[in-house]
C-alpha positions in Angstrom: 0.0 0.0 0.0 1.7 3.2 -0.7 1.7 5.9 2.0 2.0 9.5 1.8 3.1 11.7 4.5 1.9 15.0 2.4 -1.8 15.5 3.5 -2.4 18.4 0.9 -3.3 17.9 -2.2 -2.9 14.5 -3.8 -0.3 14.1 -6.5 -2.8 14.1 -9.4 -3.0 18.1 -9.9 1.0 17.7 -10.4 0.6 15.2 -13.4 0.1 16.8 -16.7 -1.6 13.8 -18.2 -5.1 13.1 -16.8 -7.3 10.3 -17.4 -10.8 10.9 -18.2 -11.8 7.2 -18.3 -13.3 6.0 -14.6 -13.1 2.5 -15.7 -9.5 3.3 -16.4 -8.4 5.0 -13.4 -5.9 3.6 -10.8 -6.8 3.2 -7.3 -4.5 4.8 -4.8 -4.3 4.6 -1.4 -3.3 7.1 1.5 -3.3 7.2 4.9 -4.2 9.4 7.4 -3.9 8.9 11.3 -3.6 5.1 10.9 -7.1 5.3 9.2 -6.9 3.7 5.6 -8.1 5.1 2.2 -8.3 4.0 -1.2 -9.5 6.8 -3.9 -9.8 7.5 -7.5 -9.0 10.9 -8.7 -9.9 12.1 -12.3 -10.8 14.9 -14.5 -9.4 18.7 -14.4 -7.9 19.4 -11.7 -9.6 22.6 -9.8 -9.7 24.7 -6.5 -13.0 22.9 -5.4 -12.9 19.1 -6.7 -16.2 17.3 -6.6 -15.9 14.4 -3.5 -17.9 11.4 -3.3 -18.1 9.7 -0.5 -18.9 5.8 -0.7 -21.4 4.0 1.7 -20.5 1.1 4.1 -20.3 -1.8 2.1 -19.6 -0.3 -0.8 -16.4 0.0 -3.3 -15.3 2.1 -5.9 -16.7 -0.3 -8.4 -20.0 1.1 -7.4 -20.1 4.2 -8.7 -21.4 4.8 -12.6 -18.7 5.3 -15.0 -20.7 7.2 -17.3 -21.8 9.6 -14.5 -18.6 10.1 -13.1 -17.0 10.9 -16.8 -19.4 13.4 -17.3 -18.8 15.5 -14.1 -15.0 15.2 -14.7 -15.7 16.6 -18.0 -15.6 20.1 -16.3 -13.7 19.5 -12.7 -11.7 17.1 -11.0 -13.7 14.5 -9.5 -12.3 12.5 -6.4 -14.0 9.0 -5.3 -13.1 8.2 -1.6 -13.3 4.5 0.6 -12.2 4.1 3.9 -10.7 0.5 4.1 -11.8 -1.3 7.3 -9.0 -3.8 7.3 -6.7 -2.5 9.6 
């Protein structure tokens, strides 16, 4: 699992190349006070990114790859899962 110290910003406004695929994006993982998280990030990157947050006993999987590709169209979009394996 791959740990960042940095708790800004993630390192996906510092790429130059952004996918715009959800099915295609890699899932990352940071962590944060011993508390595990695995996200997506994708789109342009912006001051205000949209966040969605997913449910319980949910995944990443869950969310609709045509949905999310259209909201990244115009802002960077960032999926978030807390991992409860600890």
């Amino acid at each position: 699992m791959e740990k960042q110290e940095n708790y800004g910003r993630h390192d996906s406004v510092h790429t130059t190349e952004q996918i715009s695929d959800y099915t295609k994006i890699p899932t990352k993982y940071i962590e944060v006070d011993g508390i595990s998280y695995a996200y997506r990030s994708l789109g342009k990157p912006s001051d205000v990114p949209i966040v969605c947050l997913q449910h319980f006993i949910g995944t990443l999987d869950n969310w609709d790859p045509l949905i999310m590709n259209d909201l990244a169209a115009e802002r960077e979009v960032i999926t978030i899962k807390r991992s409860f394996v600890t």
